[in-house]
SEFIKE-253950 format. One record per residue (C-alpha): x, y, z; residue in three letters. Coordinates in pm, whole numbers, plus 50000, padded with zeros to 5 digits. Layout:
<rs>
XYZala
...
</rs>
This chain:
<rs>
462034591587013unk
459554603486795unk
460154619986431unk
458544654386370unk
457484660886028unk
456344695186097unk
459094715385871unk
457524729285526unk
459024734285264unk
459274765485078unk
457504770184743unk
456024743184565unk
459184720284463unk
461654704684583unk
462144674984841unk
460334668985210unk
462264684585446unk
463644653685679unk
462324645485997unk
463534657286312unk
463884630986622unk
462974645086941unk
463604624087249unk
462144647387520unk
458564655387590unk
458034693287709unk
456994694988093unk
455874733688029unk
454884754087734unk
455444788787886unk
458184810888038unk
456994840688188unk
459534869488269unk
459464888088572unk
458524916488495unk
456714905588203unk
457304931287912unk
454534942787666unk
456424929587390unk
454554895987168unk
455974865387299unk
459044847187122unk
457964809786981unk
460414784187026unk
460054756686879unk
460454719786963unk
463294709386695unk
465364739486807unk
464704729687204unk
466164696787127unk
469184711286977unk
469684730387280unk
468954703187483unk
471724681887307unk
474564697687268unk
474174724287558unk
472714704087868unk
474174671787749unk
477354682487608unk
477474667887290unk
479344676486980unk
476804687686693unk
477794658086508unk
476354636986766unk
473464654686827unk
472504657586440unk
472834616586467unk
470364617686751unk
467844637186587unk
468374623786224unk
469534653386105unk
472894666885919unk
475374689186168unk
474654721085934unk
470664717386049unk
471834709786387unk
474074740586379unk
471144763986224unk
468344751486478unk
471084757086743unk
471884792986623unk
467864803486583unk
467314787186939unk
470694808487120unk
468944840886903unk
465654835887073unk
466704828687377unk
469014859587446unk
466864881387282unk
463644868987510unk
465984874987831unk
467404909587694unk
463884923087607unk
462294905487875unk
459824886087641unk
458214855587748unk
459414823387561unk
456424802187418unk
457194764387349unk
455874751387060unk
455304714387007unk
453304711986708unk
454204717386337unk
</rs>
């Protein structure tokens, strides 16, 4: 696993945001609809991939999942809720879903 320190924080106080833990490598960056719409494309990004990954392909509670990624349940749950957003909304619209892996 490898910790991503790409979060910011917002303003000029306050603590670094955690890292995030993310045990899978991307195999593709792009997901191109059929037809493609002419909408902009919908960025995904790594932290809320792994989420997904977790606790929807690998069934595991959001508890376990935030221990995987190093995280509290409440981020897992928020990164989880973003991710679901983007997702429908890229499939409803027929947007193509862009993978981010860097901060």
């Amino acid at each position: 696993m490898m910790p991503r320190r790409g979060r910011r924080r917002r303003g000029r106080r306050g603590r670094l945001p955690t890292p995030i833990y993310i045990g899978h490598q991307l195999v593709t960056r792009t997901f191109i609809p059929q037809p493609e719409g002419g909408e902009p494309p919908i960025l995904l990004e790594a932290e809320e991939l792994e989420a997904l990954r977790l606790v929807d392909l690998e069934d595991l509670s959001q508890e376990e999942a935030g221990d995987r990624m190093g995280v509290s349940r409440g981020t897992v749950w928020r990164l989880l809720h973003r991710a679901r957003r983007k997702v429908v909304q890229a499939l409803i619209e027929g947007r193509r879903i862009q993978l981010s892996e860097e901060p």
